[in-house]
PDB file of N, CA, C and O in Angstrom:
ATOM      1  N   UNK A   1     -49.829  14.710 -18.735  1.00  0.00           N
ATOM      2  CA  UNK A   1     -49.337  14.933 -17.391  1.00  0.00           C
ATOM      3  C   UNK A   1     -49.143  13.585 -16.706  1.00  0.00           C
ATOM      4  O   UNK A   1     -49.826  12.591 -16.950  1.00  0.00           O
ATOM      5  N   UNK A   2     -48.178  13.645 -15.853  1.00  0.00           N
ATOM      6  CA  UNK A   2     -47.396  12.182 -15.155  1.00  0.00           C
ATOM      7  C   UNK A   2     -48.598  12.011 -14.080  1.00  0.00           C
ATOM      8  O   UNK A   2     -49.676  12.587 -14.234  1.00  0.00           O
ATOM      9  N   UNK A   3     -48.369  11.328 -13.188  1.00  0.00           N
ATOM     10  CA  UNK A   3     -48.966  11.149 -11.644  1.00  0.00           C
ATOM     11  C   UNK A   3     -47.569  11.057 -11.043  1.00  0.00           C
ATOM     12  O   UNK A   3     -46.536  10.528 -11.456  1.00  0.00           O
ATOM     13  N   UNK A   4     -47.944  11.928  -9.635  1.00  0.00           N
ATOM     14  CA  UNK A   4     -47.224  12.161  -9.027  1.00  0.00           C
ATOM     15  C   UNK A   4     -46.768  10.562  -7.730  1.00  0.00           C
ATOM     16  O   UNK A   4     -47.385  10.002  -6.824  1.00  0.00           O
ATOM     17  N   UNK A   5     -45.664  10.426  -8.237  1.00  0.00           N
ATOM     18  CA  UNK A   5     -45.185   9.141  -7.692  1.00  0.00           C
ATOM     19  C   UNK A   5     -43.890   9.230  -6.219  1.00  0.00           C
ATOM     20  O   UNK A   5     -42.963  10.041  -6.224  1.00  0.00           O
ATOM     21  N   UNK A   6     -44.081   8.442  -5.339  1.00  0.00           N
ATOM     22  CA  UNK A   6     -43.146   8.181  -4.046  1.00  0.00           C
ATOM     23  C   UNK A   6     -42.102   7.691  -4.323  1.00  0.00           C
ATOM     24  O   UNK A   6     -42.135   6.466  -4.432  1.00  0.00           O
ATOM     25  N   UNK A   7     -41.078   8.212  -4.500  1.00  0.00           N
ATOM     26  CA  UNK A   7     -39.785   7.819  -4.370  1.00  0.00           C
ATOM     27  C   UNK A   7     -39.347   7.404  -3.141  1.00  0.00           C
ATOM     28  O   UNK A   7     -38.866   8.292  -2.435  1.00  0.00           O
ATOM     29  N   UNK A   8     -39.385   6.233  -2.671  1.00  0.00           N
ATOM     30  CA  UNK A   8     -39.342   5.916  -1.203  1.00  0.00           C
ATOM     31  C   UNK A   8     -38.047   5.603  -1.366  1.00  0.00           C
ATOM     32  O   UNK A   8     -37.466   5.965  -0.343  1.00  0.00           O
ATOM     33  N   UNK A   9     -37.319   5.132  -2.098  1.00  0.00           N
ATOM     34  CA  UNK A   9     -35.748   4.993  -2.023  1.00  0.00           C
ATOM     35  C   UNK A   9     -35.177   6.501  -1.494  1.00  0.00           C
ATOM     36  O   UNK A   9     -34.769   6.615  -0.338  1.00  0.00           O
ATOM     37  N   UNK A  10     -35.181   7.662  -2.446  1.00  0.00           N
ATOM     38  CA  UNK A  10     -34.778   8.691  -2.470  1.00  0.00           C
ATOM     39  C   UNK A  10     -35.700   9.896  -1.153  1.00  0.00           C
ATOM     40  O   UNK A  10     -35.684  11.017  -1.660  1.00  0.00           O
ATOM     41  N   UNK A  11     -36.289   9.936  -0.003  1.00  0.00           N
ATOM     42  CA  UNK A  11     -37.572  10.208   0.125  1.00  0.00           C
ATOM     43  C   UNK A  11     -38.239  11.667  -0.326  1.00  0.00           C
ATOM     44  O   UNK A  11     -38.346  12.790   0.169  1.00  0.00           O
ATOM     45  N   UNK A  12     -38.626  10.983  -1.567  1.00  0.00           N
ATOM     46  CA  UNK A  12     -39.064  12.357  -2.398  1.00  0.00           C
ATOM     47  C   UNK A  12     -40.247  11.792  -3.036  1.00  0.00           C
ATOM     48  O   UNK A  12     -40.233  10.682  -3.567  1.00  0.00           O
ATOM     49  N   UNK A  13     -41.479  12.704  -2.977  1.00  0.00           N
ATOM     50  CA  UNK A  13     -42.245  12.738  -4.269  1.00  0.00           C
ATOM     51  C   UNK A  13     -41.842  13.380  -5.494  1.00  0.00           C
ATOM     52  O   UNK A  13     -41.310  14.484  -5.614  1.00  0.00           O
ATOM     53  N   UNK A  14     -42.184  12.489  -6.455  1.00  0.00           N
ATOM     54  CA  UNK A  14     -41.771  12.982  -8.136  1.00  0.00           C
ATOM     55  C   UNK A  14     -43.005  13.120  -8.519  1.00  0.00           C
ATOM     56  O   UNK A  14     -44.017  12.585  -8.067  1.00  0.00           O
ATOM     57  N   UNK A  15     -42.793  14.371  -9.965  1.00  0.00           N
ATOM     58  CA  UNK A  15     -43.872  14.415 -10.616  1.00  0.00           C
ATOM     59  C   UNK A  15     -42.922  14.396 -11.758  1.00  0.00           C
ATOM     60  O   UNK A  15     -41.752  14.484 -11.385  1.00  0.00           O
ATOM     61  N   UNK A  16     -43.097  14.302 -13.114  1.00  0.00           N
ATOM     62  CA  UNK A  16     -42.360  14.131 -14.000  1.00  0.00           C
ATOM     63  C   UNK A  16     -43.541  14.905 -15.422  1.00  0.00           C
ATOM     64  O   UNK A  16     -44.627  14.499 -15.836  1.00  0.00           O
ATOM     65  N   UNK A  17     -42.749  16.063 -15.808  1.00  0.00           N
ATOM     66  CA  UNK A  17     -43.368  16.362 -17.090  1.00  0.00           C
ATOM     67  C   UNK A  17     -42.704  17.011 -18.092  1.00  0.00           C
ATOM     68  O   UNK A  17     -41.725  17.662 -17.727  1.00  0.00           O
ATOM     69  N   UNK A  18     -43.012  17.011 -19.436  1.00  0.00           N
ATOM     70  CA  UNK A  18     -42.157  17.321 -20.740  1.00  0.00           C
ATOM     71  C   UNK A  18     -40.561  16.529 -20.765  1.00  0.00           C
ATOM     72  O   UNK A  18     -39.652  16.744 -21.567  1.00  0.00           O
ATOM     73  N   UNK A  19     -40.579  15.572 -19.620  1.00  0.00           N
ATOM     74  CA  UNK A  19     -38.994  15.404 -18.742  1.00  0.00           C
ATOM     75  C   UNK A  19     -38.427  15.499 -18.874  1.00  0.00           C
ATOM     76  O   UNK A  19     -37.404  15.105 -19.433  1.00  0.00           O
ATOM     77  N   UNK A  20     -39.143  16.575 -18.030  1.00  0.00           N
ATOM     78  CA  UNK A  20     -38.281  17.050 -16.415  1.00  0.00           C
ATOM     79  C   UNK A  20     -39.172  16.829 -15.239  1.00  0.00           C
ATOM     80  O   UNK A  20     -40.330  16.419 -15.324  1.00  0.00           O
ATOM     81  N   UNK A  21     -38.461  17.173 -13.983  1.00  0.00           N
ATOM     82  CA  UNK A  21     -38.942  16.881 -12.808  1.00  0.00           C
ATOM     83  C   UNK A  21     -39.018  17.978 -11.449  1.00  0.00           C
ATOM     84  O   UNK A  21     -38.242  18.927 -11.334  1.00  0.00           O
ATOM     85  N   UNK A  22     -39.764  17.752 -10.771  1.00  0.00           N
ATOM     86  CA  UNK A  22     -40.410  18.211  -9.999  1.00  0.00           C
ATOM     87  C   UNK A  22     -40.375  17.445  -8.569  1.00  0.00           C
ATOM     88  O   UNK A  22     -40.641  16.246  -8.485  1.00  0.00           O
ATOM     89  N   UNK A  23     -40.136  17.986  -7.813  1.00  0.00           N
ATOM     90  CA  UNK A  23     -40.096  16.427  -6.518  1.00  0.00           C
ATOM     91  C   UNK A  23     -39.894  17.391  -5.241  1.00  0.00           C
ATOM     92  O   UNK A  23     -39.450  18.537  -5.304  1.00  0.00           O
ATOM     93  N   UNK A  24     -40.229  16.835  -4.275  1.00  0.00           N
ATOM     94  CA  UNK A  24     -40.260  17.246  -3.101  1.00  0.00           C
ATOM     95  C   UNK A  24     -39.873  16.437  -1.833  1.00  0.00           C
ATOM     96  O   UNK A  24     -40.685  15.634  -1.374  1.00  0.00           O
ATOM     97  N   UNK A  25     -38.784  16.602  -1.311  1.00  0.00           N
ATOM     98  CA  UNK A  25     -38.061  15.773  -0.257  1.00  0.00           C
ATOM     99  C   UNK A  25     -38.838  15.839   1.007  1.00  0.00           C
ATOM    100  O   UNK A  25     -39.378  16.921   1.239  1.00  0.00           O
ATOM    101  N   UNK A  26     -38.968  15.035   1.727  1.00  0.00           N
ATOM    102  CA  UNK A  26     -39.937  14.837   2.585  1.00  0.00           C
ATOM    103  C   UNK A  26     -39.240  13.454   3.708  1.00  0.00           C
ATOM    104  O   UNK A  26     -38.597  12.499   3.271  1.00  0.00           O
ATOM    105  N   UNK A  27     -39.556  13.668   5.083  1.00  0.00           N
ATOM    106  CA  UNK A  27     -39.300  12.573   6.517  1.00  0.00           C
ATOM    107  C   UNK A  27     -40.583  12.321   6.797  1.00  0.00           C
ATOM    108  O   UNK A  27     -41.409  13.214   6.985  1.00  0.00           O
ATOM    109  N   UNK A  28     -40.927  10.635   6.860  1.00  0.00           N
ATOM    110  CA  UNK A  28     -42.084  10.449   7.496  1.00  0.00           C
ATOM    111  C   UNK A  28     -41.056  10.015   8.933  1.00  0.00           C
ATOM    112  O   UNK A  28     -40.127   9.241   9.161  1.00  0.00           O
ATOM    113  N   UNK A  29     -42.125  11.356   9.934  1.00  0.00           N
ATOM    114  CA  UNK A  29     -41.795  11.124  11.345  1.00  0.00           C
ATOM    115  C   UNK A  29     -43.174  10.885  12.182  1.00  0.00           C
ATOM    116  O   UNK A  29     -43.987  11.807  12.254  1.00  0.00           O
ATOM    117  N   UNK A  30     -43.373   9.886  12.686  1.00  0.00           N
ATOM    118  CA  UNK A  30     -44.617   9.922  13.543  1.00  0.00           C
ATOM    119  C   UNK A  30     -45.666  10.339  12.963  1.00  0.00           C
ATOM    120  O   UNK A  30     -45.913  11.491  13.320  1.00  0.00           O
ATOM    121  N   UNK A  31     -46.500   9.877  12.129  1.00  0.00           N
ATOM    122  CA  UNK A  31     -47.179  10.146  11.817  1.00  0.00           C
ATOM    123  C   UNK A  31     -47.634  11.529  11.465  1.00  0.00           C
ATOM    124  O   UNK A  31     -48.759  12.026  11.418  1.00  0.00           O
ATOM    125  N   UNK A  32     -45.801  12.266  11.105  1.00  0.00           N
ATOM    126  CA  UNK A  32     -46.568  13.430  10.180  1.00  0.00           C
ATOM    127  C   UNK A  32     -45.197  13.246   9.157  1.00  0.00           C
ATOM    128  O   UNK A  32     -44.110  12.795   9.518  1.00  0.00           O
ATOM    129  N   UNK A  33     -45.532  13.688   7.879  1.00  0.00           N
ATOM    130  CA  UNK A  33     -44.831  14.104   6.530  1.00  0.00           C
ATOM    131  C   UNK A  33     -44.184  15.270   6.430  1.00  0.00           C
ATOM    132  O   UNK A  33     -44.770  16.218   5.909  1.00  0.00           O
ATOM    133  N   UNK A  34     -42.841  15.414   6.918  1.00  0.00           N
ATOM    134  CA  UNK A  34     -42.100  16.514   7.112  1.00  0.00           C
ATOM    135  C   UNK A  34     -41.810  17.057   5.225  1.00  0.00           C
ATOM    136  O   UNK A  34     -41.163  16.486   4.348  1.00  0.00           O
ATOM    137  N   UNK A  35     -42.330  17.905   5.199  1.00  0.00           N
ATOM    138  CA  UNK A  35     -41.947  18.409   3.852  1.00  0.00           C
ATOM    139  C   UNK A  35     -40.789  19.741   3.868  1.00  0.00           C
ATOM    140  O   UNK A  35     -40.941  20.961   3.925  1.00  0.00           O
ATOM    141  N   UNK A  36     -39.780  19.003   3.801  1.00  0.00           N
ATOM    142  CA  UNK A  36     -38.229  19.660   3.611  1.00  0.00           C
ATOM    143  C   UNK A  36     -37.915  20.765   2.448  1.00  0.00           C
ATOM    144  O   UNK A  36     -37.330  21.822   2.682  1.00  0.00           O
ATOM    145  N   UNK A  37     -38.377  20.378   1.197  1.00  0.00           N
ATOM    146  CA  UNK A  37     -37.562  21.236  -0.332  1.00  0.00           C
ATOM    147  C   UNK A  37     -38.573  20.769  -1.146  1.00  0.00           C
ATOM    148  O   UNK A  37     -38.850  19.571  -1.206  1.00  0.00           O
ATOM    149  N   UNK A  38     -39.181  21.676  -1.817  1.00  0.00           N
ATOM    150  CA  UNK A  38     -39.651  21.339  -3.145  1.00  0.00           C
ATOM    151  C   UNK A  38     -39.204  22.191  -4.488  1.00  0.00           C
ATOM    152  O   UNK A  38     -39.038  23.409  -4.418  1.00  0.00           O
ATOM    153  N   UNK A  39     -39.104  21.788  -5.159  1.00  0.00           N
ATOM    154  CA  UNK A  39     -38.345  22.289  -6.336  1.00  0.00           C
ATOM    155  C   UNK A  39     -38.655  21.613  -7.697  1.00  0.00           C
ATOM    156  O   UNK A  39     -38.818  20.400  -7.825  1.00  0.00           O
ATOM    157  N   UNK A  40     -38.729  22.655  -8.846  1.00  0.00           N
ATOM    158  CA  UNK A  40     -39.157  22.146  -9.928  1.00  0.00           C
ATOM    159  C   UNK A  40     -38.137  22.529 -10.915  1.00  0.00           C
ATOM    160  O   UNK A  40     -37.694  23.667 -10.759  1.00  0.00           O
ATOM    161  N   UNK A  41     -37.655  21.840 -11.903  1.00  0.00           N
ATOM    162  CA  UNK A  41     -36.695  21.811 -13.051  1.00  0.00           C
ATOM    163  C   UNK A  41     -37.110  23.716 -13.545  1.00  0.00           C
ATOM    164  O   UNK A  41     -38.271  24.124 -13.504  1.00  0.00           O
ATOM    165  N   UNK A  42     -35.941  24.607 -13.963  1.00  0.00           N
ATOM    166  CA  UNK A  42     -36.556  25.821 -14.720  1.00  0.00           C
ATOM    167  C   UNK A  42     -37.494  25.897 -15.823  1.00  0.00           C
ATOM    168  O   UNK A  42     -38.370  26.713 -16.111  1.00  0.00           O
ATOM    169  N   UNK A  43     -37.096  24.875 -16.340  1.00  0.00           N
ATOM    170  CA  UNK A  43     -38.048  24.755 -17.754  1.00  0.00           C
ATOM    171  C   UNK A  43     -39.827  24.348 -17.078  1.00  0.00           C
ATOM    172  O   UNK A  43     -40.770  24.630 -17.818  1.00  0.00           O
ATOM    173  N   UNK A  44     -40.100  23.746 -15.785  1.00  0.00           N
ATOM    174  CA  UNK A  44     -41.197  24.348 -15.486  1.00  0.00           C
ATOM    175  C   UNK A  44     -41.848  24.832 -14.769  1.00  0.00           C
ATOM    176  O   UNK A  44     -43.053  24.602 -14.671  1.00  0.00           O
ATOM    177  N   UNK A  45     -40.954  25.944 -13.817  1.00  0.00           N
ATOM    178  CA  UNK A  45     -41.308  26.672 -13.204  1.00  0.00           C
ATOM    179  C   UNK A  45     -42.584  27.989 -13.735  1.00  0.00           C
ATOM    180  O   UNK A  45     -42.213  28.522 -14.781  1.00  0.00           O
ATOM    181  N   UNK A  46     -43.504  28.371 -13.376  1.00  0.00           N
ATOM    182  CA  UNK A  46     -44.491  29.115 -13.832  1.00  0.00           C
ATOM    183  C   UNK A  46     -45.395  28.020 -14.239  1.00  0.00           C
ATOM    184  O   UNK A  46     -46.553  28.387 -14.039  1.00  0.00           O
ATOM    185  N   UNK A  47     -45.330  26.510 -14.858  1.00  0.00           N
ATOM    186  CA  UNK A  47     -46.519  25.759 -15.820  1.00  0.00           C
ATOM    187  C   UNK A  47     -47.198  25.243 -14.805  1.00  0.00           C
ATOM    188  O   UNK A  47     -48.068  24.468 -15.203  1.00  0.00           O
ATOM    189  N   UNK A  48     -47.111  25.449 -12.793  1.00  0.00           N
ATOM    190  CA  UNK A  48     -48.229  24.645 -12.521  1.00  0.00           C
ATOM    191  C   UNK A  48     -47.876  23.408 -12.172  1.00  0.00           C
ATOM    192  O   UNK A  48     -48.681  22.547 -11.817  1.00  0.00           O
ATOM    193  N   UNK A  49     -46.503  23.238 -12.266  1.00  0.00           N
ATOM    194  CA  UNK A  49     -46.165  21.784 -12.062  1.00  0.00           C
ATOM    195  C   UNK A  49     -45.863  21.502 -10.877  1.00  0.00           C
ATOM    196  O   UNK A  49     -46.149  20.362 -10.510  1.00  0.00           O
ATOM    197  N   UNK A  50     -45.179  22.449  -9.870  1.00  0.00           N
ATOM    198  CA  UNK A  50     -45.352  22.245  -8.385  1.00  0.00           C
ATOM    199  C   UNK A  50     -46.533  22.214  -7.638  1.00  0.00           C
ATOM    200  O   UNK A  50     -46.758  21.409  -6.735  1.00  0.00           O
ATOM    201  N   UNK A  51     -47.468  23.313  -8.115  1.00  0.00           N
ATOM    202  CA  UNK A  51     -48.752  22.702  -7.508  1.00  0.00           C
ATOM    203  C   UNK A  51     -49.366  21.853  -7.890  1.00  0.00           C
ATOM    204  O   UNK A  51     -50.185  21.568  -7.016  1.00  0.00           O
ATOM    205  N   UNK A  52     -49.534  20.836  -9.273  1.00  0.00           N
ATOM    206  CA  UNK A  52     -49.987  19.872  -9.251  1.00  0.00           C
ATOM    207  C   UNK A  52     -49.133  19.090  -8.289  1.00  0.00           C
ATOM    208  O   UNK A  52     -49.639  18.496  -7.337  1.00  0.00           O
ATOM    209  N   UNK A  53     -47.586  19.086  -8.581  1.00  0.00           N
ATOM    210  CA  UNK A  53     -46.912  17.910  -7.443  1.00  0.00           C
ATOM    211  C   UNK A  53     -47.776  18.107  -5.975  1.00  0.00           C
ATOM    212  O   UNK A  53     -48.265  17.194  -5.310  1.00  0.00           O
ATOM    213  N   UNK A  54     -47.808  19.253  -5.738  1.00  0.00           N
ATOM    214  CA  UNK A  54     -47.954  19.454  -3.949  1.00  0.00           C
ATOM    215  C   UNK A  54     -49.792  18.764  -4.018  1.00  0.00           C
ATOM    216  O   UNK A  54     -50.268  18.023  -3.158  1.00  0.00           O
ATOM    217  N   UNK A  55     -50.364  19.156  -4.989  1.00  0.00           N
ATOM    218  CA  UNK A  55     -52.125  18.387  -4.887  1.00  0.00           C
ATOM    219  C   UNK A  55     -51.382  16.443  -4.319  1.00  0.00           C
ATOM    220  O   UNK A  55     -51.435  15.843  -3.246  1.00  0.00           O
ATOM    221  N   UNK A  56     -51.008  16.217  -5.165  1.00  0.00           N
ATOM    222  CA  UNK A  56     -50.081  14.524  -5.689  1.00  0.00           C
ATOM    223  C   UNK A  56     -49.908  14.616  -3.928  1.00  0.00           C
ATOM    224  O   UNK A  56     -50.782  14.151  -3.196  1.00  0.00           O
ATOM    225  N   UNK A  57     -48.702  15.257  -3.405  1.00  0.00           N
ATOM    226  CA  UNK A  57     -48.237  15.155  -1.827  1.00  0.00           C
ATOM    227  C   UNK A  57     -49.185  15.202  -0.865  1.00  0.00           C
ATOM    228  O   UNK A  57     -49.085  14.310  -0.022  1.00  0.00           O
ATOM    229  N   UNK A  58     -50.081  15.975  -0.728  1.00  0.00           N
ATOM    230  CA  UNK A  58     -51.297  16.178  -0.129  1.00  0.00           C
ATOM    231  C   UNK A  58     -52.184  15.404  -0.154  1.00  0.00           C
ATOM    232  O   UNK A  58     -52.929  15.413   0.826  1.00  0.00           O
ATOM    233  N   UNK A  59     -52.459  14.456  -1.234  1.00  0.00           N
ATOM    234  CA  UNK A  59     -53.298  13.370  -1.246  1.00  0.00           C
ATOM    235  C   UNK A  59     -52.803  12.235  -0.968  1.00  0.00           C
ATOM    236  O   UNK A  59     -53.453  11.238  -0.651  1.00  0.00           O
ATOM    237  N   UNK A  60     -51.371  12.333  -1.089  1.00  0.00           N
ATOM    238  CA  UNK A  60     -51.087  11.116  -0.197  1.00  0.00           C
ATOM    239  C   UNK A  60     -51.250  11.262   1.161  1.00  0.00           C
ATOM    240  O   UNK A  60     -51.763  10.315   1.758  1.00  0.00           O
ATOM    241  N   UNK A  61     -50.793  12.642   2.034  1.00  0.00           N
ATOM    242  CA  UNK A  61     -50.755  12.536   2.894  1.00  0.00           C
ATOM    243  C   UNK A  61     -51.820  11.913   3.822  1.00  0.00           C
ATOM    244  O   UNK A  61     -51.587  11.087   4.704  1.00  0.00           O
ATOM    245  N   UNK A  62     -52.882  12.369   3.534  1.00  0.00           N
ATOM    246  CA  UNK A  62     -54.635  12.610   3.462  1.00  0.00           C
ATOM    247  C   UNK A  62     -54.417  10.742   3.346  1.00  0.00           C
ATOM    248  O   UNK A  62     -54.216  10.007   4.313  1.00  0.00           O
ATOM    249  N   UNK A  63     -54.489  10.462   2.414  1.00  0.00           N
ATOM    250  CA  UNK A  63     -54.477   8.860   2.068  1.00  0.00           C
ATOM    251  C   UNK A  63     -54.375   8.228   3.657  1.00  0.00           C
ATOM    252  O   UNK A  63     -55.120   7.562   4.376  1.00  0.00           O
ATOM    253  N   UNK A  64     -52.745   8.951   3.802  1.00  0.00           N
ATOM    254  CA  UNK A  64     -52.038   7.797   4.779  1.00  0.00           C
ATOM    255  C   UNK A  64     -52.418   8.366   5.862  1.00  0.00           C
ATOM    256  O   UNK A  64     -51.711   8.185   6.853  1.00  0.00           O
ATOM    257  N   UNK A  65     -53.429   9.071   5.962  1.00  0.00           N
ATOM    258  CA  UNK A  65     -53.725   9.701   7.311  1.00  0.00           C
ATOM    259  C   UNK A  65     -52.698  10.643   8.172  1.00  0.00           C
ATOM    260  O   UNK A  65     -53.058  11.105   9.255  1.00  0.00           O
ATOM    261  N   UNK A  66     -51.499  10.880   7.670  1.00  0.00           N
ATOM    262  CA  UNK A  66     -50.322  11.993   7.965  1.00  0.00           C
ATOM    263  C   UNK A  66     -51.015  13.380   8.191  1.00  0.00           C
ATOM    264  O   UNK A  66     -51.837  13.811   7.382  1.00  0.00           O
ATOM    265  N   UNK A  67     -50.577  14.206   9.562  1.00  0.00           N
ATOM    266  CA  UNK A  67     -50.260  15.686   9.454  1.00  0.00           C
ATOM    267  C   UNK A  67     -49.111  16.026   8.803  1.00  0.00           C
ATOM    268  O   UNK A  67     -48.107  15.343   9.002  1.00  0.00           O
ATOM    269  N   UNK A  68     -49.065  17.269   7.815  1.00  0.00           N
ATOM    270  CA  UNK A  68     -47.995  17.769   7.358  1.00  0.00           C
ATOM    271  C   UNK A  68     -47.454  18.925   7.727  1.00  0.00           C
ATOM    272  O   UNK A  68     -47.994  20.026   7.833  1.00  0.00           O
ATOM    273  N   UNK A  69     -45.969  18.495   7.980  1.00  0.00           N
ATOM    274  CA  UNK A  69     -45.357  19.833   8.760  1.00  0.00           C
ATOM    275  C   UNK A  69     -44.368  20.666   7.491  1.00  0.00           C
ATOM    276  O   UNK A  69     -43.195  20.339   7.673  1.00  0.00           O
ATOM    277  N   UNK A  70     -44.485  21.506   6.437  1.00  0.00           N
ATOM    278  CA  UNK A  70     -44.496  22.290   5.464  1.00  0.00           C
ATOM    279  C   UNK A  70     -43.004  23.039   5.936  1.00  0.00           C
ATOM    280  O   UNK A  70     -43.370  24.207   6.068  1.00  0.00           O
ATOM    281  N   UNK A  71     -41.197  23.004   6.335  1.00  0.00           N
ATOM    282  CA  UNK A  71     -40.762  23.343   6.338  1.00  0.00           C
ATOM    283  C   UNK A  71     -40.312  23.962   5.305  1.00  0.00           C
ATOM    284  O   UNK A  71     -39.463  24.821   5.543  1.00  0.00           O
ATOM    285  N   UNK A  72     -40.643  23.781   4.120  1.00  0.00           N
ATOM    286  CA  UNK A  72     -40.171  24.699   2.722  1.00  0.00           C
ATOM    287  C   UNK A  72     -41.201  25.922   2.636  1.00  0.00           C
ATOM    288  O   UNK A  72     -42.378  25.584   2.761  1.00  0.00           O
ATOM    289  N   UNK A  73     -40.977  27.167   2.461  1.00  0.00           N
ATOM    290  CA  UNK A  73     -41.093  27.498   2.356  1.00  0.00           C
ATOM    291  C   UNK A  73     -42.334  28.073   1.106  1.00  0.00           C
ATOM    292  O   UNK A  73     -43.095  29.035   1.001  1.00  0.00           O
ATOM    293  N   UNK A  74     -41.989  26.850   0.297  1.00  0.00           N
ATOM    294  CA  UNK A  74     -43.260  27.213  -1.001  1.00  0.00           C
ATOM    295  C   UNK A  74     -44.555  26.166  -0.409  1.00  0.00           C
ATOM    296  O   UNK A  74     -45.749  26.419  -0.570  1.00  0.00           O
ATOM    297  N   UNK A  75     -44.167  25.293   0.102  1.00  0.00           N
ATOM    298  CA  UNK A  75     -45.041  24.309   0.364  1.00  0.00           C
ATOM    299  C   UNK A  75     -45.998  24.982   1.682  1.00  0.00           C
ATOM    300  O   UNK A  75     -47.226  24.889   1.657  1.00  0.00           O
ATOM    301  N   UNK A  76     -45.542  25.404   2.388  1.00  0.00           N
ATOM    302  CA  UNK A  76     -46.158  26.221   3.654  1.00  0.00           C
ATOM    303  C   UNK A  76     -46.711  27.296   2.576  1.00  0.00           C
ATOM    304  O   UNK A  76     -47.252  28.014   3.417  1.00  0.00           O
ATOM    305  N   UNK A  77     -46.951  27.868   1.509  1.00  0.00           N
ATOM    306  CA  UNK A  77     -47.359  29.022   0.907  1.00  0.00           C
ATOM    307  C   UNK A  77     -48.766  28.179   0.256  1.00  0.00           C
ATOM    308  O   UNK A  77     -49.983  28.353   0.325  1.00  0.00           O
ATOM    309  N   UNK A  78     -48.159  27.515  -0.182  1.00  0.00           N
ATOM    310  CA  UNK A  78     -49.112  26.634  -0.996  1.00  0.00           C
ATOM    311  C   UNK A  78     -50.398  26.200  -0.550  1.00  0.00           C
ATOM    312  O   UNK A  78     -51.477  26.203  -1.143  1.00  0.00           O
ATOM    313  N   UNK A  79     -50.011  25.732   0.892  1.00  0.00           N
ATOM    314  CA  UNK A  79     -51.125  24.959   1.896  1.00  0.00           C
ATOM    315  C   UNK A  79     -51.769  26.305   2.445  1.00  0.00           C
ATOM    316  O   UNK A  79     -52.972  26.158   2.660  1.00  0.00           O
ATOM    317  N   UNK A  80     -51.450  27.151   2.633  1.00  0.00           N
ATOM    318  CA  UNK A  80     -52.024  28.629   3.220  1.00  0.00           C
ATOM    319  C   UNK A  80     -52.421  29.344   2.424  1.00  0.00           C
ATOM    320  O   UNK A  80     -52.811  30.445   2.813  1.00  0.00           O
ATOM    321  N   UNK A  81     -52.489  28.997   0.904  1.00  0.00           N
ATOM    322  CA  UNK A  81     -53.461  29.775  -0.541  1.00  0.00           C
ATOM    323  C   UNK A  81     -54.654  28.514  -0.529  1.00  0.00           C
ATOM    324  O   UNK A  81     -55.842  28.789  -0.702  1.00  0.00           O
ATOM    325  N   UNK A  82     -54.284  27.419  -0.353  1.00  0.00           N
ATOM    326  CA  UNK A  82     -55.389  26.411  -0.656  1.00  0.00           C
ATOM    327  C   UNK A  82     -55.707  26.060   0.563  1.00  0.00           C
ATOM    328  O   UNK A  82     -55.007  25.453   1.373  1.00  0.00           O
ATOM    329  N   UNK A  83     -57.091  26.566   0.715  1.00  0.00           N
ATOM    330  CA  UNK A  83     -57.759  26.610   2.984  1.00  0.00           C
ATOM    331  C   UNK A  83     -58.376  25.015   2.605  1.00  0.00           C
ATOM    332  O   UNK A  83     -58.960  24.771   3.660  1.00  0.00           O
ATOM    333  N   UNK A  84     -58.597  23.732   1.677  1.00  0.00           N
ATOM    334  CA  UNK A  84     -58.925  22.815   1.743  1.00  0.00           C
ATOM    335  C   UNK A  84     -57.793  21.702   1.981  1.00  0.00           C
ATOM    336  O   UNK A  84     -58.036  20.496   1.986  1.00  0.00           O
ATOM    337  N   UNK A  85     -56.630  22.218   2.161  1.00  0.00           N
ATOM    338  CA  UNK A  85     -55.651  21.335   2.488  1.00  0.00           C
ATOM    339  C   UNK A  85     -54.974  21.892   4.108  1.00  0.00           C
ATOM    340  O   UNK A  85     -54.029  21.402   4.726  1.00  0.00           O
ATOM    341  N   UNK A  86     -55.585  22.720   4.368  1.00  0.00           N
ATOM    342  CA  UNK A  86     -55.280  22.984   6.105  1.00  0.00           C
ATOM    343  C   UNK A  86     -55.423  21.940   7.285  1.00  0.00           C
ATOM    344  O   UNK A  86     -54.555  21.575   8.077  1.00  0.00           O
ATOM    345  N   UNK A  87     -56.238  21.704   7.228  1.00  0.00           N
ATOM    346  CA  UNK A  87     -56.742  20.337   7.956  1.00  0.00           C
ATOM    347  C   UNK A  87     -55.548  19.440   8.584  1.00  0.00           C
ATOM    348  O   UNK A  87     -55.407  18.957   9.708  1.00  0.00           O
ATOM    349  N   UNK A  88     -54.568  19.396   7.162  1.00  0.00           N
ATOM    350  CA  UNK A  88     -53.728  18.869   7.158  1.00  0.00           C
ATOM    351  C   UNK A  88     -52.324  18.804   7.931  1.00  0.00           C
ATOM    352  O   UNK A  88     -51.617  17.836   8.211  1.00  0.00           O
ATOM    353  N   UNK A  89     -52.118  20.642   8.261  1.00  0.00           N
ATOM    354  CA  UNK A  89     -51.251  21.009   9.023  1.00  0.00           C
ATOM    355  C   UNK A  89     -51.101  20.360  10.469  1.00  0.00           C
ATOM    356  O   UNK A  89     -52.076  19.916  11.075  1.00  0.00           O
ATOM    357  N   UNK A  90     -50.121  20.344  10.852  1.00  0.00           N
ATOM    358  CA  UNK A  90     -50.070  20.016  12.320  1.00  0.00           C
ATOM    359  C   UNK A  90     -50.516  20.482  13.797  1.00  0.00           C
ATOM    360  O   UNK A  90     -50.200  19.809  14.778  1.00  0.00           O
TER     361      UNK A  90
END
């Protein structure tokens, strides 16, 4: 398994596995991490690879001291199955 890496050119986190990819577009605004789209290649959708990416996003956020505002739809699902990354919300 990759580590989930900042694409600060593109603003996306990547996770990269069997490669393929996984990444999640994201605005740092004011000190919160707008999380826009996350999306994972078909080949690994079901293996777990978006929620490892979103653990990867979340610990950065946490890192950089960011609230995250979860406009995608899986990512707002994600943070509301896992009550240890709430904190985080805005």
């Amino acid at each position: 398994m990759s580590d989930v890496i900042d694409n600060t050119e593109r603003s996306r986190f990547e996770l990269e596995e069997q490669g393929e990819l996984a990444f999640a577009n994201y605005r740092r605004i004011d000190g919160r991490l707008v999380l826009a789209h996350v999306e994972a290649a078909p080949v690994l959708r079901g293996t777990g690879a978006a929620g490892r990416l979103m653990e990867g996003v979340l610990a950065a956020a946490r890192a950089e001291g960011l609230k995250v505002v979860p406009l995608c739809s899986y990512a707002a699902a994600y943070i509301r199955r896992h009550s240890r990354h709430q904190d985080l919300l805005e």
